[in-house]
VOBA-1610 file (N, C-alpha, C; in pm, whole numbers, padded with zeros to 5 digits, always signed):
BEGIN
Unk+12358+09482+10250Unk+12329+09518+10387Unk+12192+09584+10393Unk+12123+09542+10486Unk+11976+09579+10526Unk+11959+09730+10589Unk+11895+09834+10573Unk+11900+09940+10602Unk+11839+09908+10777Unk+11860+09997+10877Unk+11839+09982+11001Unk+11769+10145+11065Unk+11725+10076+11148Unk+11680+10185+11233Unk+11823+10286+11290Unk+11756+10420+11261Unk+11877+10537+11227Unk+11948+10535+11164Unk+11920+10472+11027Unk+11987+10545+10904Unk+11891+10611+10839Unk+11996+10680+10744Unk+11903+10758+10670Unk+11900+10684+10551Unk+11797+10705+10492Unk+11741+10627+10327Unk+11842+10719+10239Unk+11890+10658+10131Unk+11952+10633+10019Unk+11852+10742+09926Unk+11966+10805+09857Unk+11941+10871+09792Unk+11948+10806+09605Unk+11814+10768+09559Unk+11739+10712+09472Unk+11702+10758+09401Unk+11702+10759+09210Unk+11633+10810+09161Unk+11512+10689+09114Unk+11369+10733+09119Unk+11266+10654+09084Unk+11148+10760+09040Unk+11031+10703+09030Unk+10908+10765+08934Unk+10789+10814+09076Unk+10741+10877+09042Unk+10640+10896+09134Unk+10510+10892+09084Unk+10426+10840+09090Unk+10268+10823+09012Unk+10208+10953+09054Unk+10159+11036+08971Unk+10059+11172+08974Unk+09979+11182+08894Unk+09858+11235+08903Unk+09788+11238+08824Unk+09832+11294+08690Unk+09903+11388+08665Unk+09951+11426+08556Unk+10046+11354+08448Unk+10075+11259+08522Unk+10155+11113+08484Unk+10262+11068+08565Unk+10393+10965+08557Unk+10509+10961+08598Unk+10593+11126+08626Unk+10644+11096+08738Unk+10709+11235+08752Unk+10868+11207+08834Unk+10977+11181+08760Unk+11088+11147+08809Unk+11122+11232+08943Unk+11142+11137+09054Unk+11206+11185+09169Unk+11326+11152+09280Unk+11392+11187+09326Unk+11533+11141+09425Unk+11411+11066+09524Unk+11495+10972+09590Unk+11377+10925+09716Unk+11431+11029+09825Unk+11539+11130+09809Unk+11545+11175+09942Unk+11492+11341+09950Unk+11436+11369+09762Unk+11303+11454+09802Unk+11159+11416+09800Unk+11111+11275+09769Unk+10973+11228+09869Unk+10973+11203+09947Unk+11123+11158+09984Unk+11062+11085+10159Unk+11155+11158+10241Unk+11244+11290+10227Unk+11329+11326+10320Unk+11283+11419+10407Unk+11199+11455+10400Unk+11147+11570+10526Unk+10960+11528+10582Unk+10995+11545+10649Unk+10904+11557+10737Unk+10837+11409+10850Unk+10759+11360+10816Unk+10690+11209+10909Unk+10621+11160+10787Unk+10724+11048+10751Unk+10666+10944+10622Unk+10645+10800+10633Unk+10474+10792+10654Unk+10502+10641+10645Unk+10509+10556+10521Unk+10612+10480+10493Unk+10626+10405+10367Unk+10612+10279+10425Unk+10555+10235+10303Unk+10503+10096+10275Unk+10528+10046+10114Unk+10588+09896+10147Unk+10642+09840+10002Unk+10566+09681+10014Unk+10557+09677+09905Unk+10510+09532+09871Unk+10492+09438+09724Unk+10528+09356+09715Unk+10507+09302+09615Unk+10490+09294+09514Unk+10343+09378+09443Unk+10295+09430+09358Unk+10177+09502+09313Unk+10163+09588+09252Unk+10036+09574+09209Unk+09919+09519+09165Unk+09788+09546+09214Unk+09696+09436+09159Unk+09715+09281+09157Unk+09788+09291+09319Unk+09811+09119+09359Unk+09732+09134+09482Unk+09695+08971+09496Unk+09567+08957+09601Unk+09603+08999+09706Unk+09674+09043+09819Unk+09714+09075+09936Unk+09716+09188+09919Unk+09795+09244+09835Unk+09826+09372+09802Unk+09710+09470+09765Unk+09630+09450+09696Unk+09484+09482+09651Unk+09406+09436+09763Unk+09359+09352+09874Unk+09261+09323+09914Unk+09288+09404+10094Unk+09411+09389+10068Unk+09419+09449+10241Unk+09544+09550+10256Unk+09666+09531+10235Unk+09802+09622+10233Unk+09745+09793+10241Unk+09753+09766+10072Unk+09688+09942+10010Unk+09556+10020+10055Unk+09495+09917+10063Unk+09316+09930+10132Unk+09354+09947+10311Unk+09425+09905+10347Unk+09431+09942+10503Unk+09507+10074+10538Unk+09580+10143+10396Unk+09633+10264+10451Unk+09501+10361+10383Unk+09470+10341+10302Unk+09382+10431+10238Unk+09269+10432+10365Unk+09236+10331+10391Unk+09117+10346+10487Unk+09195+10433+10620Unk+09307+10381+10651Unk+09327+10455+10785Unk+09401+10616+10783Unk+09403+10692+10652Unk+09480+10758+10606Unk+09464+10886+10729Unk+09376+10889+10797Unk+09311+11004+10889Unk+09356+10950+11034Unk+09398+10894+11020Unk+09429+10790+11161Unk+09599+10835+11163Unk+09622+10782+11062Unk+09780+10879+11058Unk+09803+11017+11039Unk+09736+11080+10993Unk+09769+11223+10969Unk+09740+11303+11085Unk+09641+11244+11193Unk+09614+11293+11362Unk+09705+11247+11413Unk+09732+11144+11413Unk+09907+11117+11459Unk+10041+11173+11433Unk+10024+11279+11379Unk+10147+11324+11244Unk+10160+11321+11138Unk+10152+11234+11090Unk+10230+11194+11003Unk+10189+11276+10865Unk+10294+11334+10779Unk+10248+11411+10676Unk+10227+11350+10605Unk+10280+11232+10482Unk+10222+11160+10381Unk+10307+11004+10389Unk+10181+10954+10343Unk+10165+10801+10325Unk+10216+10781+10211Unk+10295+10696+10179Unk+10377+10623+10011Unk+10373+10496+10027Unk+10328+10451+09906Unk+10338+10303+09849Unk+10437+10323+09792Unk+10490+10211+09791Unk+10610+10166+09657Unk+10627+10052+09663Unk+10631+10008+09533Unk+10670+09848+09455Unk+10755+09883+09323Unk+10786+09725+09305Unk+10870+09730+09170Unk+10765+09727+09064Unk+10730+09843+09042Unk+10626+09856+08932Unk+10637+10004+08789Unk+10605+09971+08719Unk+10665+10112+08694Unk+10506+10188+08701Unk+10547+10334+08690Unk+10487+10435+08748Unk+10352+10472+08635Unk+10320+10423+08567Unk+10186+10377+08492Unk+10096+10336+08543Unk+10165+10173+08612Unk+10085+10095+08657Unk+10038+10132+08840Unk+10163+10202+08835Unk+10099+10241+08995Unk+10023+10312+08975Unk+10029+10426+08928Unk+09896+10534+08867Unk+09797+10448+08883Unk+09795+10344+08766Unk+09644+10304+08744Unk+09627+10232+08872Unk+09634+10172+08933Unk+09624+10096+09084Unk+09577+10222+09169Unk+09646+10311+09207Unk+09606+10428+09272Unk+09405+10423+09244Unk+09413+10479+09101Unk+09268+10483+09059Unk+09206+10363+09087Unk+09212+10251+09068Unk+09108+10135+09100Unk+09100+10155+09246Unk+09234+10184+09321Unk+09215+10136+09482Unk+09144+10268+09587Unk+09119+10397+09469Unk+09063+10500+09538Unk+09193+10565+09682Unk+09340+10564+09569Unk+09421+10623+09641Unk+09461+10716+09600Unk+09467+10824+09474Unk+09497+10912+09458Unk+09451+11000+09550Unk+09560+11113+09556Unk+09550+11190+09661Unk+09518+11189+09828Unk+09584+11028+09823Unk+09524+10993+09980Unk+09723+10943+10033Unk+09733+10873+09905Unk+09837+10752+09915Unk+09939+10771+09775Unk+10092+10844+09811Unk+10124+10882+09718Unk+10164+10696+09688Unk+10220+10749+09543Unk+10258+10582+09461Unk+10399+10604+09424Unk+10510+10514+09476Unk+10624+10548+09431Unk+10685+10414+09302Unk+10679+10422+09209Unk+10728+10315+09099Unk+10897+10323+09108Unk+10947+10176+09173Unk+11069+10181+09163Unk+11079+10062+09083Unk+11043+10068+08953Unk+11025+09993+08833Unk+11183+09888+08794Unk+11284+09972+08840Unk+11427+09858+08767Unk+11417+09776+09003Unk+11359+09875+09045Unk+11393+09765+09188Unk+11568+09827+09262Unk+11561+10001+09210Unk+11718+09998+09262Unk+11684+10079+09414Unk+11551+10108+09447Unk+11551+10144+09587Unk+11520+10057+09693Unk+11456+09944+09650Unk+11478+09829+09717Unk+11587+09790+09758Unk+11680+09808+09630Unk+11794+09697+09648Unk+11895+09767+09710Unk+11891+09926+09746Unk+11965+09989+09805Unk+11884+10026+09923Unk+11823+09971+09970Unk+11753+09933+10103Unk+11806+09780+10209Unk+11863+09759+10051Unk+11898+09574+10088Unk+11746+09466+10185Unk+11673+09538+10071Unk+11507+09449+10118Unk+11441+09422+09986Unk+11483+09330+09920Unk+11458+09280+09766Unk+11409+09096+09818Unk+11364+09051+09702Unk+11321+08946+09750Unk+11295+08853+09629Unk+11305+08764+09576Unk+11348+08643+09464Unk+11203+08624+09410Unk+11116+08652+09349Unk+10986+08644+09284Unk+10997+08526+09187Unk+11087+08512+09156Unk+11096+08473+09028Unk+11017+08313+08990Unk+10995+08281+09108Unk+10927+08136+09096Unk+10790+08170+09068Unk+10758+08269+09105Unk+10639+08369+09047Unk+10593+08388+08953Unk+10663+08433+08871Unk+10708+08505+08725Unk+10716+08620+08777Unk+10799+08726+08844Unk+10779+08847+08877Unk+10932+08850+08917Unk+11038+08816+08904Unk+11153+08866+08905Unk+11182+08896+08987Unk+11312+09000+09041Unk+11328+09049+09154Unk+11224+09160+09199Unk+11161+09185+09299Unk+11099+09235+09411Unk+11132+09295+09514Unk+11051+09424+09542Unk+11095+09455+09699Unk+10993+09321+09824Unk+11057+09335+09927Unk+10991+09249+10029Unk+10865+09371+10088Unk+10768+09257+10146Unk+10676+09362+10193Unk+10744+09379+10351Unk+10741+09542+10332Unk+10783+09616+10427Unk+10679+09705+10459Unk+10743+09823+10619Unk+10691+09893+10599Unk+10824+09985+10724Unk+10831+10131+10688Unk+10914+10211+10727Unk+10853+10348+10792Unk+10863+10371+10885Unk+10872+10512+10968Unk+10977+10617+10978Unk+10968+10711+10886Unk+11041+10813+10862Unk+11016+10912+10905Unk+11155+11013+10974Unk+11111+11103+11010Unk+11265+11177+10961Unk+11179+11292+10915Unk+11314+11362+10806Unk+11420+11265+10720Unk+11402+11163+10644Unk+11489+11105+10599Unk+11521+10972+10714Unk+11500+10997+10829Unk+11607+10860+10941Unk+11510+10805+10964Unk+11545+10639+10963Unk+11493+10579+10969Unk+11423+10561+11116Unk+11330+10536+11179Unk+11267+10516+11312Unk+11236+10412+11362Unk+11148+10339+11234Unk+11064+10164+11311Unk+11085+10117+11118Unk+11120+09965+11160Unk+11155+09944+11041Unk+11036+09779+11049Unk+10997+09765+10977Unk+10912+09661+10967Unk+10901+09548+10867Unk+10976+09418+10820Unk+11030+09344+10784Unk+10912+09239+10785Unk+10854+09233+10650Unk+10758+09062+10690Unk+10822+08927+10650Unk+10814+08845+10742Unk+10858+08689+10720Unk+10812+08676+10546Unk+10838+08598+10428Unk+10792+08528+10347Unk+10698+08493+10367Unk+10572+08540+10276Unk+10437+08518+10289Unk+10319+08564+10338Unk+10371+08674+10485Unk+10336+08707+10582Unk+10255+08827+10541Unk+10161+08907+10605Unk+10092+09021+10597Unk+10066+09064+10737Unk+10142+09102+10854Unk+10144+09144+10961Unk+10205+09282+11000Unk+10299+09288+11032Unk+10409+09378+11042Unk+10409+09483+10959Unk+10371+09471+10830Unk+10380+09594+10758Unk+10211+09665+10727Unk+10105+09627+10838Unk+10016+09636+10790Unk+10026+09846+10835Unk+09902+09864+10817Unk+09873+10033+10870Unk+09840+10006+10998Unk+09748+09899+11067Unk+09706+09889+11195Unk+09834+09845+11276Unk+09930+09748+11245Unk+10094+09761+11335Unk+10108+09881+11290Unk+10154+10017+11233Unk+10245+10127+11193Unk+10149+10219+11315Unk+10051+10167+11281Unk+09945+10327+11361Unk+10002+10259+11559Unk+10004+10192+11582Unk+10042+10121+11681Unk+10225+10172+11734Unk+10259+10173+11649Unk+10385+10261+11688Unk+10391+10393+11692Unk+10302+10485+11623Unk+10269+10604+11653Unk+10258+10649+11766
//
C-alpha cells in the first residue's frame, strides 16, 4: 500500500550522509518534526538525477527555507558513502541533507519502490517527492515511469 496524503511516514531505520561519515537514523527523527521537503530518486550519479533533480533543490534551497521549510532531504537506494560522495560533487553538503536507504526498506515501507532491474540496479525507490510537516504527510508527488516533473523543486516550491 502506497503511503497517502495524511499519513504519517513510517518509522525506518536508515543512514544519513554527514560529513563525519554515515550516521544511523529512525526516518521519524529526520523527517518527523518540523517542514520537510523530501525528495527520492533513482540514484546517484545518474543523468537526471545529477543534471537536474539534486541541482534544482540545491539551487532553490533559499526559495524553500523563505517559504518555511526547515530542511531539504534526498534519499535513494544508495548506501550512505555514496550519498556522501554525491553530496560533495553536487555542492550539497550542508544545503541538502542525504538520506541512504541502501537495503530500499523506506521505500518499500512507503510502498513507492520501483523494478530497476532491467537496468542493472535492482529494486529502487520511484522518483518522488513529499511535503512534510511534523511527520504527516501533506502533498505527495508520484512521477509516471521515466518522467522528471512532479517531483521537481520548481512543482514543490509551487505548492508552498
Amino acid at each position: 500500500m502506497t503511503i497517502s496524503v495524511g499519513d504519517k511516514i513510517p518509522s525506518v531505520t536508515v543512514m544519513m550522509a554527514t560529513e563525519e561519515g554515515p550516521n544511523q537514523v529512525d526516518t521519524l527523527e529526520a523527517l518527523g518534526s518540523g517542514k520537510v521537503a523530501l525528495f527520492s530518486l533513482p540514484g546517484a550519479f545518474t543523468p537526471t538525477c545529477s543534471a537536474q533533480h539534486l541541482p534544482g533543490f540545491v539551487n532553490k534551497a533559499g526559495d524553500f527555507k523563505s517559504k518555511g521549510v526547515d530542511k531539504i532531504v534526498c534519499m535513494s537506494v544508495n548506501d550512505a558513502f555514496v550519498m556522501g560522495a554525491w553530496a560533495k560533487d553536487q555542492n550539497a553538503t550542508g544545503v541538502v541533507e542525504m538520506l541512504a536507504d541502501g537495503n530500499g526498506d523506506f521505500a518499500r515501507a512507503l510502498g513507492l519502490t520501483m523494478d530497476g532491474k532491467s537496468f542493472g540496479m535492482g529494486e529502487r525507490a520511484q522518483r518522488f517527492s513529499v511535503l512534510l510537516e511534523d511527520g504527516v504527510v501533506k502533498e505527495l508527488n508520484v512521477e509516471e515511469p521515466g518522467a522528471f516533473d512532479v517531483s521537481s523543486a520548481e512543482h514543490m516550491l509551487g505548492q508552498l
